[in-house]
C-alpha positions as a LaTeX table, in Angstrom:
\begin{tabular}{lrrr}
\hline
Residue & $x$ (\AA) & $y$ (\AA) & $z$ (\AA) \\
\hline
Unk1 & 71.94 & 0.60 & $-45.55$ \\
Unk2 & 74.26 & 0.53 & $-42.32$ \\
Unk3 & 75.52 & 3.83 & $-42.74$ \\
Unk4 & 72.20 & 6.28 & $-43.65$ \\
Unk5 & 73.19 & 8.11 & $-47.12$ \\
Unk6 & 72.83 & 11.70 & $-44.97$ \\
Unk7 & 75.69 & 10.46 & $-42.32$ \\
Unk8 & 77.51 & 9.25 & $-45.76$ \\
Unk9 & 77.00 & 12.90 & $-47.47$ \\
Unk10 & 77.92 & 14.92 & $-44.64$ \\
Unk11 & 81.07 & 12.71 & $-43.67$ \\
Unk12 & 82.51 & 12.24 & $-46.97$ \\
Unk13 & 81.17 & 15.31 & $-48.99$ \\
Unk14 & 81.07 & 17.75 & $-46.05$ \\
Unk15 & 77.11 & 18.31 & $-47.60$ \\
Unk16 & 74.56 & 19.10 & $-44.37$ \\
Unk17 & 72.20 & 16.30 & $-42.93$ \\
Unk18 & 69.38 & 18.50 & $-43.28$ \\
Unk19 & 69.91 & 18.90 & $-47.15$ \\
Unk20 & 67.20 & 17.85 & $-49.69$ \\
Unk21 & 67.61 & 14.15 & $-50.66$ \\
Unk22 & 65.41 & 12.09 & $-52.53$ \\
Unk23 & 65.23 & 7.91 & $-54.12$ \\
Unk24 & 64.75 & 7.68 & $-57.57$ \\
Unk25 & 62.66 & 4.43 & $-57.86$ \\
Unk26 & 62.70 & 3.68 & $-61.19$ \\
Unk27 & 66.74 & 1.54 & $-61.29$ \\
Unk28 & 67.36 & $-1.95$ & $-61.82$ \\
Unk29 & 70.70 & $-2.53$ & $-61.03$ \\
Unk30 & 71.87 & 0.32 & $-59.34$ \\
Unk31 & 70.61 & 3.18 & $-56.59$ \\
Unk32 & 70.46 & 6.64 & $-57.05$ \\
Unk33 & 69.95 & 9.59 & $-54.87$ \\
Unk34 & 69.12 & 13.70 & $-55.80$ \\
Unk35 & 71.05 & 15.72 & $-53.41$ \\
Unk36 & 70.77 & 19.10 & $-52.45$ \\
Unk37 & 68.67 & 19.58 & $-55.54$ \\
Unk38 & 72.04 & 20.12 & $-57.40$ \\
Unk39 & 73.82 & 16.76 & $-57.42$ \\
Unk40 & 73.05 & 12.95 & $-57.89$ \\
Unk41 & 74.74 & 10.19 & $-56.45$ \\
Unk42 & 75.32 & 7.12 & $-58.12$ \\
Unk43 & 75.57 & 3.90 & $-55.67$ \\
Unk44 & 76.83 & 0.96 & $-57.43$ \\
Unk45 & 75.40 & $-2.62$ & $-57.12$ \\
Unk46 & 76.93 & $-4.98$ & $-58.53$ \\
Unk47 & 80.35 & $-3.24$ & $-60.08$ \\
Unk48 & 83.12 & $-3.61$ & $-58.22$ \\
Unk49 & 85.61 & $-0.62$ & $-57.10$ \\
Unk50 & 88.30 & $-0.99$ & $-59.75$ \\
Unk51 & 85.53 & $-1.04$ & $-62.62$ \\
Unk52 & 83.53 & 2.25 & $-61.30$ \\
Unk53 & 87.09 & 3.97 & $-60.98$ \\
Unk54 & 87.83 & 3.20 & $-64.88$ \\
Unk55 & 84.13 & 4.63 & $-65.72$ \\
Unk56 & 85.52 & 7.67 & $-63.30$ \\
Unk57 & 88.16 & 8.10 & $-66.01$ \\
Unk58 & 86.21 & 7.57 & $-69.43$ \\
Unk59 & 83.71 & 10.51 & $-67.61$ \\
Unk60 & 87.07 & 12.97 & $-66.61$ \\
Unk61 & 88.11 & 12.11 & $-70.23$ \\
Unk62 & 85.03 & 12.85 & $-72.14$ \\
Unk63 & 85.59 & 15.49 & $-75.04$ \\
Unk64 & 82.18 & 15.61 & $-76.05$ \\
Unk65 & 81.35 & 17.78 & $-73.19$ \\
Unk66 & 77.84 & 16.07 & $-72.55$ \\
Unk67 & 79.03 & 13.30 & $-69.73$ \\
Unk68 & 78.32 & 15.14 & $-65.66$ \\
Unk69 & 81.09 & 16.38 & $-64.35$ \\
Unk70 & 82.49 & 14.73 & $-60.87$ \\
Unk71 & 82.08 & 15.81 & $-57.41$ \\
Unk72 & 85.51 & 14.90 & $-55.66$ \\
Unk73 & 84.72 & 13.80 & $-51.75$ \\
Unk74 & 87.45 & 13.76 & $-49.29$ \\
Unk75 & 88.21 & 10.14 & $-50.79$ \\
Unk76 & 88.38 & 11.39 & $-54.65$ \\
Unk77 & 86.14 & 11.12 & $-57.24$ \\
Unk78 & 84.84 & 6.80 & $-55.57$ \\
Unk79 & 83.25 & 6.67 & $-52.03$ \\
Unk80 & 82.28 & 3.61 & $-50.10$ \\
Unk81 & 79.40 & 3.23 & $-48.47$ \\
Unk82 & 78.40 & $-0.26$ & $-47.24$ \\
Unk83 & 80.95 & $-1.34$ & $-49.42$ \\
Unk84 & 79.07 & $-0.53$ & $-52.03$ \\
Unk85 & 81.20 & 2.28 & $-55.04$ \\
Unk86 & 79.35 & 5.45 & $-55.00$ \\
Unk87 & 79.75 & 8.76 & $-57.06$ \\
Unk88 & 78.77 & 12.48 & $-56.66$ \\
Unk89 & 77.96 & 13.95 & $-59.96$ \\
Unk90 & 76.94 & 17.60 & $-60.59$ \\
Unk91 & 73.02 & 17.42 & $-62.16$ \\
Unk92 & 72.56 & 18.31 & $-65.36$ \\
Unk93 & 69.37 & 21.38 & $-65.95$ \\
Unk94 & 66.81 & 20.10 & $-68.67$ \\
Unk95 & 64.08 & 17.36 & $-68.54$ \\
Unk96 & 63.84 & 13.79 & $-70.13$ \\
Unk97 & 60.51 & 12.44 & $-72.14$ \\
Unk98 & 59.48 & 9.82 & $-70.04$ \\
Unk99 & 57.73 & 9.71 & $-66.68$ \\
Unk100 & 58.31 & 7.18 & $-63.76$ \\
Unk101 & 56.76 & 4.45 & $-65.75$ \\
Unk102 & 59.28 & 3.29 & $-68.63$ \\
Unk103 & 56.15 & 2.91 & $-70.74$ \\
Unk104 & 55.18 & 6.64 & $-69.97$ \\
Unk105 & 56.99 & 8.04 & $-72.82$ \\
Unk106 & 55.86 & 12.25 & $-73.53$ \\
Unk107 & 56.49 & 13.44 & $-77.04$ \\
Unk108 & 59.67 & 14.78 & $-77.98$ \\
Unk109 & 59.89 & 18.28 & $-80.33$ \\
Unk110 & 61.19 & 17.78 & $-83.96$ \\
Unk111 & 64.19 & 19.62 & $-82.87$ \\
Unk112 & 64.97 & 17.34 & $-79.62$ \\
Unk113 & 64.78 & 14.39 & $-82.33$ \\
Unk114 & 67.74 & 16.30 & $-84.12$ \\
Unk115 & 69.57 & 17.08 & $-81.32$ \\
Unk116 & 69.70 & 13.56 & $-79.56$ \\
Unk117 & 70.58 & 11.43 & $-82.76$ \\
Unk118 & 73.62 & 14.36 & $-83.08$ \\
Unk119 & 74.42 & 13.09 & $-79.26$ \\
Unk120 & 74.89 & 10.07 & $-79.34$ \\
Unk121 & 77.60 & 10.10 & $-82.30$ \\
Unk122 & 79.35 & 12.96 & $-80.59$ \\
Unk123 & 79.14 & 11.20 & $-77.48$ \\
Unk124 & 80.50 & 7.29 & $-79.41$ \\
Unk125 & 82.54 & 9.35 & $-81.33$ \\
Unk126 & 84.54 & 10.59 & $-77.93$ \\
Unk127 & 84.09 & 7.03 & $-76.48$ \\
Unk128 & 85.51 & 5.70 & $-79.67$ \\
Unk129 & 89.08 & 7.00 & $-78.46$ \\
Unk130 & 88.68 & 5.44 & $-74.92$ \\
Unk131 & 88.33 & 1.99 & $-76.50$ \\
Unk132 & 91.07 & 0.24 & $-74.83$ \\
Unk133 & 89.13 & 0.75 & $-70.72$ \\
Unk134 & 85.89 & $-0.21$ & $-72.73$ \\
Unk135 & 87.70 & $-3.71$ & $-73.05$ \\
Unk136 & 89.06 & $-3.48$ & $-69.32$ \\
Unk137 & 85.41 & $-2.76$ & $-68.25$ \\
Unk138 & 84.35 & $-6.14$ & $-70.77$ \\
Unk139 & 81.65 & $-6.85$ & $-73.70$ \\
Unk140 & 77.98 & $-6.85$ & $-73.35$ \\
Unk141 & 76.42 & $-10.35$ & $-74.29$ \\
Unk142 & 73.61 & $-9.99$ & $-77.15$ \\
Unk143 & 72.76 & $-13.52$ & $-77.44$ \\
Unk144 & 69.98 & $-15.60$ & $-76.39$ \\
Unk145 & 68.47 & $-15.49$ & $-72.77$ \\
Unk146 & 69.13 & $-19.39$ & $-72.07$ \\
Unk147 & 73.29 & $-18.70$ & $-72.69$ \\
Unk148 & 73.84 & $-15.75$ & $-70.80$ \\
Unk149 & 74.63 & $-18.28$ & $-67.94$ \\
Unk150 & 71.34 & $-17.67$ & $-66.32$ \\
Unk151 & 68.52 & $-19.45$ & $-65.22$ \\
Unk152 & 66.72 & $-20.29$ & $-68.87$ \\
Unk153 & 62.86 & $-19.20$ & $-69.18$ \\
Unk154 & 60.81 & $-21.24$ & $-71.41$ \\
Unk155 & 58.81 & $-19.27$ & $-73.72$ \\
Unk156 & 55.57 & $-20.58$ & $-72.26$ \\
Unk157 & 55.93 & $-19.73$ & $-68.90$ \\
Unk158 & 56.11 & $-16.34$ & $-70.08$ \\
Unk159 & 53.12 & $-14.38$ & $-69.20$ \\
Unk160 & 50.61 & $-13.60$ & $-71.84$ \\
Unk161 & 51.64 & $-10.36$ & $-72.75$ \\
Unk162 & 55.30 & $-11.18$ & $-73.80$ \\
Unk163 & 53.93 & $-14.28$ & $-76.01$ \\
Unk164 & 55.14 & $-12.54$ & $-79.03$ \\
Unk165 & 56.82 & $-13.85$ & $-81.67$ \\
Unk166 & 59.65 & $-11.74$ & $-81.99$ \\
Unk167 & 60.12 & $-12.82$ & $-78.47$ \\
Unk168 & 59.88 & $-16.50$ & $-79.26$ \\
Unk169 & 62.65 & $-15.76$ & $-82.11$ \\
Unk170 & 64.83 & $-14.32$ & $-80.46$ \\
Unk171 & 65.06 & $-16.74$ & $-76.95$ \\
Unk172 & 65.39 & $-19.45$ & $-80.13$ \\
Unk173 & 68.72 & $-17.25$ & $-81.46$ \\
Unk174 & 71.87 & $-18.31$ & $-80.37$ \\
Unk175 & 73.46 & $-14.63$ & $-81.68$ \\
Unk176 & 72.25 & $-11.69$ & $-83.37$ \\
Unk177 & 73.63 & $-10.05$ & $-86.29$ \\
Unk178 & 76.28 & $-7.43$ & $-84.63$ \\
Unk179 & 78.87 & $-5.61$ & $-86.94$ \\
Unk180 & 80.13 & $-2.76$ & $-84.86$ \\
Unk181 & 82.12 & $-4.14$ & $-81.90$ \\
Unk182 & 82.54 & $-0.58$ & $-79.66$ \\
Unk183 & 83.08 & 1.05 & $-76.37$ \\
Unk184 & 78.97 & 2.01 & $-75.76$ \\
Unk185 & 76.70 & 3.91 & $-73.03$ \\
Unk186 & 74.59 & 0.75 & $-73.17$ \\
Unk187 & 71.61 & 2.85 & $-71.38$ \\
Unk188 & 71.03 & 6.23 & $-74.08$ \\
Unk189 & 67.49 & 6.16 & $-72.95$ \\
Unk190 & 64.70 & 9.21 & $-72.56$ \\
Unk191 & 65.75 & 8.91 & $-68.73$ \\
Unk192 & 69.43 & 9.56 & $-69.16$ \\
Unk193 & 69.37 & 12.23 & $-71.93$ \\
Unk194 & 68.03 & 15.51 & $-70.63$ \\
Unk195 & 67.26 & 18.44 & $-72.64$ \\
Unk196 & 66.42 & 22.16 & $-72.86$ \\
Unk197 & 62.97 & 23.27 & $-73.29$ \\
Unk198 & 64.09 & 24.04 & $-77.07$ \\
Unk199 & 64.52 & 20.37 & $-77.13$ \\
Unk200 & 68.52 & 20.40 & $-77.22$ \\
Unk201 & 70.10 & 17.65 & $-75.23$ \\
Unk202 & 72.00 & 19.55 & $-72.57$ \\
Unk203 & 74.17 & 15.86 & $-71.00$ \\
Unk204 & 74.07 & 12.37 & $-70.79$ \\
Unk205 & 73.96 & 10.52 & $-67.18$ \\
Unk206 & 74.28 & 7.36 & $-65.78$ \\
Unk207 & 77.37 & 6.07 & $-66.76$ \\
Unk208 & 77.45 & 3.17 & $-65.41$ \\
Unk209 & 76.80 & 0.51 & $-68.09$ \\
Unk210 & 79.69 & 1.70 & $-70.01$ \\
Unk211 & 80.79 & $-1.66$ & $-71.57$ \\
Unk212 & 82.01 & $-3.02$ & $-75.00$ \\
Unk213 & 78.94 & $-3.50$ & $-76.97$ \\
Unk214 & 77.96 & $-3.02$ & $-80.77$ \\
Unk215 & 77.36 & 0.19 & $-82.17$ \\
Unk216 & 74.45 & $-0.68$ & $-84.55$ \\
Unk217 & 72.61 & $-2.31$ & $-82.24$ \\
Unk218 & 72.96 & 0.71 & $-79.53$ \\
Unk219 & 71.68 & 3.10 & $-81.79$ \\
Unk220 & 68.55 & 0.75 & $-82.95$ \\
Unk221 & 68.15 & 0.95 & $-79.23$ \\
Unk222 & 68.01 & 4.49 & $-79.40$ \\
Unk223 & 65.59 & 4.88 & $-82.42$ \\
Unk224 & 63.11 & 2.46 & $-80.82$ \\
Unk225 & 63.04 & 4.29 & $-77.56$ \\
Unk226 & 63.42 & 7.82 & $-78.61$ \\
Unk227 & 61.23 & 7.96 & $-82.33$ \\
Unk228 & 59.19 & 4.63 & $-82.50$ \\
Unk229 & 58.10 & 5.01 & $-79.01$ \\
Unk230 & 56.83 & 8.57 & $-79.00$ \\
Unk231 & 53.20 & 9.40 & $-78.56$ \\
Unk232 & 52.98 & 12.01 & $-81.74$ \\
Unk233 & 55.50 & 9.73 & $-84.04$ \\
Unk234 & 55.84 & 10.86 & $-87.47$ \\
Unk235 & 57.90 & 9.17 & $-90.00$ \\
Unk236 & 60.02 & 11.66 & $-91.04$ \\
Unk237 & 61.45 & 12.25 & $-87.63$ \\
Unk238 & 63.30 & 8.98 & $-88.34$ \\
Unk239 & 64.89 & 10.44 & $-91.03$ \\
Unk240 & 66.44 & 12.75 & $-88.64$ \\
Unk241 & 68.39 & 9.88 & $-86.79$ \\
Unk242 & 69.57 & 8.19 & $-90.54$ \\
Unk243 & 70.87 & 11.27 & $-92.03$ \\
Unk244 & 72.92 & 11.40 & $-88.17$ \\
Unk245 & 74.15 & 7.95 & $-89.13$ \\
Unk246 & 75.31 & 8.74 & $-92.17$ \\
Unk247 & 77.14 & 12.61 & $-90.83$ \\
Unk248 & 78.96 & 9.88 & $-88.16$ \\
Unk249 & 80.35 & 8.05 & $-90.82$ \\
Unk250 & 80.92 & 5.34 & $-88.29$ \\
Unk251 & 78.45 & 2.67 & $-89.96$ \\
Unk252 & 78.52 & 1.50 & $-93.32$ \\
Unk253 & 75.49 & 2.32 & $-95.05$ \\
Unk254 & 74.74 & $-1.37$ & $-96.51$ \\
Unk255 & 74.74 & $-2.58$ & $-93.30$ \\
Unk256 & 71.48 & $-0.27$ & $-92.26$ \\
Unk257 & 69.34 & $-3.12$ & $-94.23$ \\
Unk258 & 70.27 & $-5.09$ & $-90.59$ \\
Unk259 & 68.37 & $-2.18$ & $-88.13$ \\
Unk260 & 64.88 & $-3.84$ & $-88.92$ \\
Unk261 & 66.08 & $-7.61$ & $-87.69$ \\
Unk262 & 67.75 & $-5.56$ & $-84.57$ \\
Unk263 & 64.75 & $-3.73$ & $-83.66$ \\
Unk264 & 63.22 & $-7.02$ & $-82.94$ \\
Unk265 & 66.05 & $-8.24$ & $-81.24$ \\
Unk266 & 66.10 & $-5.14$ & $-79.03$ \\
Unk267 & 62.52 & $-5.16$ & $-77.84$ \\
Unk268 & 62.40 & $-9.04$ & $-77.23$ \\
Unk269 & 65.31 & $-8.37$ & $-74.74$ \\
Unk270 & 64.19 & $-5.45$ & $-73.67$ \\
Unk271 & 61.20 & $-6.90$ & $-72.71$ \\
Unk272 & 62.32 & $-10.30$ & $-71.30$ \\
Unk273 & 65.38 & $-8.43$ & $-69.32$ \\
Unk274 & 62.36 & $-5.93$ & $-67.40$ \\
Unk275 & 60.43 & $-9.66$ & $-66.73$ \\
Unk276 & 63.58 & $-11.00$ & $-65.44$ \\
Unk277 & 65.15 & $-8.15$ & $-63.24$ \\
Unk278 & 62.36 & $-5.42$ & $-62.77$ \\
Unk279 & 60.97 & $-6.74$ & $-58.81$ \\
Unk280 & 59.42 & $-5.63$ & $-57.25$ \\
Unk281 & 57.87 & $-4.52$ & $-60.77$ \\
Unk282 & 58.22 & $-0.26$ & $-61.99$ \\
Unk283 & 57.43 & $-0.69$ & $-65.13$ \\
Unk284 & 53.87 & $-1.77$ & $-66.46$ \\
Unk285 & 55.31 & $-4.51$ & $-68.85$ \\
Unk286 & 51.86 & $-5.17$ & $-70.36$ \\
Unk287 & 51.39 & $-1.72$ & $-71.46$ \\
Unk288 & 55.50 & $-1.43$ & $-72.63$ \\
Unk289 & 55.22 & $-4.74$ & $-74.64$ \\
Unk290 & 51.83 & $-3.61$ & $-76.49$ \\
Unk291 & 54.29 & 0.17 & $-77.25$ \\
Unk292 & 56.70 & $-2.19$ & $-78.43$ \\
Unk293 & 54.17 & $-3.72$ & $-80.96$ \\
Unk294 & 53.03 & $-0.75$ & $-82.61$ \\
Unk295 & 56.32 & 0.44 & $-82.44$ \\
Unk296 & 57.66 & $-2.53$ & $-84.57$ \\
Unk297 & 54.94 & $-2.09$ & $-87.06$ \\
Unk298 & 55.89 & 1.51 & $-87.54$ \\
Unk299 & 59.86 & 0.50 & $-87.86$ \\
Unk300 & 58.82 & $-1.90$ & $-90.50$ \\
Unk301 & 56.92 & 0.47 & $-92.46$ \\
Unk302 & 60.01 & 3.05 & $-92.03$ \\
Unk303 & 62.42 & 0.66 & $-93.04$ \\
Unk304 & 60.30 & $-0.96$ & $-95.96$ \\
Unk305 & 59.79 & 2.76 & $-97.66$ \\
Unk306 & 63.50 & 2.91 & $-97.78$ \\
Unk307 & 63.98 & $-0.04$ & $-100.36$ \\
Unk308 & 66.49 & $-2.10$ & $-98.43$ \\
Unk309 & 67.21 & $-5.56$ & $-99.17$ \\
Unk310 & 66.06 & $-8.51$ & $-96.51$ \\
Unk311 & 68.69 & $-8.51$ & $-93.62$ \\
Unk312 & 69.08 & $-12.13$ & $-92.21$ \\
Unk313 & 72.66 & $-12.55$ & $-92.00$ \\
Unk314 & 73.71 & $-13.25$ & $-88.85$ \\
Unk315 & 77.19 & $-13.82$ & $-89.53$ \\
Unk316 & 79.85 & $-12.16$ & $-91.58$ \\
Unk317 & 83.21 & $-10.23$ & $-91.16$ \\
Unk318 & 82.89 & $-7.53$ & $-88.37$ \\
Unk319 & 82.78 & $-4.03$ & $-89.94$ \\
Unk320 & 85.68 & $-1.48$ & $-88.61$ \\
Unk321 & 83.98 & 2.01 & $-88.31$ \\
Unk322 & 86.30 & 4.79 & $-88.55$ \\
Unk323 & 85.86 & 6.81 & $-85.29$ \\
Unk324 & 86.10 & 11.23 & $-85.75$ \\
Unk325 & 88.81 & 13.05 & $-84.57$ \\
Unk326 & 89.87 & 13.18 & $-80.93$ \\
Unk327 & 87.50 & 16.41 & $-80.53$ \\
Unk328 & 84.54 & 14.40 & $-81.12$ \\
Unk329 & 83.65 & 16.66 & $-84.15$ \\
Unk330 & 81.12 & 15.32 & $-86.66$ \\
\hline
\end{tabular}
């Protein structure tokens, strides 16, 4: 940086030099910075100024109460610094169940399993009403690696560990099977959802992947990396997250016969995008894509108990889900 982010803080938040400030390592795509042990600033990468100040207004907007709240500078709620967007946002109390390592997941109490599948449909349920800057901000591509107007990889110069075959499906798919087109957090992860020692999420951070996305596969994304994931998994604490499916009322029930061809979708991507944009490398990808494994076979054993029918249709009329009332009640 030109400008240090101390000379930034102190000239555009009137917050002392000398105050506590610390890097959190672990981002891809954008920086962030703990401040004065009571805020976080958000420095955006790669989204411009007009996009960051329509995420400003989905957060000022929120009505499920769990988004951080905005520190105004002396330039409103968007700073510059190198010409880069940045945002103050008050920090959240509570801790999140995974360590610096992505693939350092800590168990989560039966009641935090409750609390965060409640979350995230509160939180949709208040983003549901916000739709129309989810479209401004644009849609989240869920197809195949090789059209995402990238660079292609070729499955076999993949290293070893990623020479799964989900993998090799899903770089082979030109789309997956999405239902649910809606305005989506896009990162509900252990790092971003902090709770209270009781396990009850007290916010959600890091806004800054709001996009349009699809609802069903968001919240597979969520039950991978919150139940499947965790070190002391039991079965019935997936039950938690389909019985706060069903309370939303914002996915048809049928269509939960498509999570178990979307959980494979989810951690081939998941595990490709880390190979792709994780350098220099955080995350131990070997030791995440082996999680991912035993995480699958647990998912399928879930999802075969329940008696659904085989899911393969990729294609078919997009579901409307009914979003809750304005107050984001459930």
């Amino acid at each position: 940086m030109t400008e240090s982010m101390r000379e930034h803080l102190a000239r555009t938040y009137d917050i002392p030099a000398s105050s506590y400030l610390r890097q959190d390592q672990r981002g891809m795509m954008n920086d962030t910075w703990f401040v004065a042990g009571d805020f976080v600033m958000t420095v955006f990468r790669s989204r411009p100024m007009a996009e960051v100040a329509l995420i400003c207004s989905v957060v000022q907007n929120d009505s499920s109460g769990l988004l951080p709240r905005i520190v105004l500078g002396k330039d409103g709620p968007v700073s510059m610094i190198d010409n880069k967007p940045a945002v103050m946002w008050q920090r959240f109390s509570g801790n999140h169940y995974v360590g610096r390592d992505h693939s350092n997941k800590t168990p989560i109490p039966e009641a935090g399993h409750t609390s965060i599948a409640d979350a995230f449909w509160r939180l949709h349920g208040s983003l549901s009403h916000q739709k129309k800057v989810g479209e401004w901000l644009g849609q989240m591509n869920y197809i195949a690696p090789g059209a995402l107007n990238q660079p292609d990889i070729p499955f076999a110069e993949l290293p070893a560990c990623l020479q799964k075959d989900y993998i090799a499906e899903y770089m082979q798919t030109p789309s997956l099977p999405l239902r649910y087109p809606a305005f989506v957090h896009r990162d509900f992860e252990r790092q971003n959802v902090l709770n209270a020692p009781d396990g009850k999420v007290t916010g959600v951070v890091d806004t800054d992947a709001l996009m349009m996305g699809d609802l069903l596969f968001e919240y597979v994304h969520v039950m991978m990396n919150f139940v499947f994931t965790d070190p002391q998994y039991q079965p019935h604490y997936a039950n938690h997250y389909m019985k706060a499916l069903t309370k939303a009322g914002m996915v048809d029930r049928e269509d939960i016969a498509l999570m178990p061809v979307l959980l494979r979708a989810f951690a081939a991507k998941d595990l490709v995008d880390y190979y792709r944009y994780d350098h220099p490398p955080k995350t131990d990808l070997s030791r995440l894509s082996e999680m991912y494994d035993m995480s699958l076979k647990r998912a399928e054993s879930y999802f075969s108990s329940l008696l659904l029918p085989a899911a393969t249709r990729p294609e078919g009329r997009v579901r409307k889900h009914k979003p809750p009332e304005p107050n984001g009640a459930q």
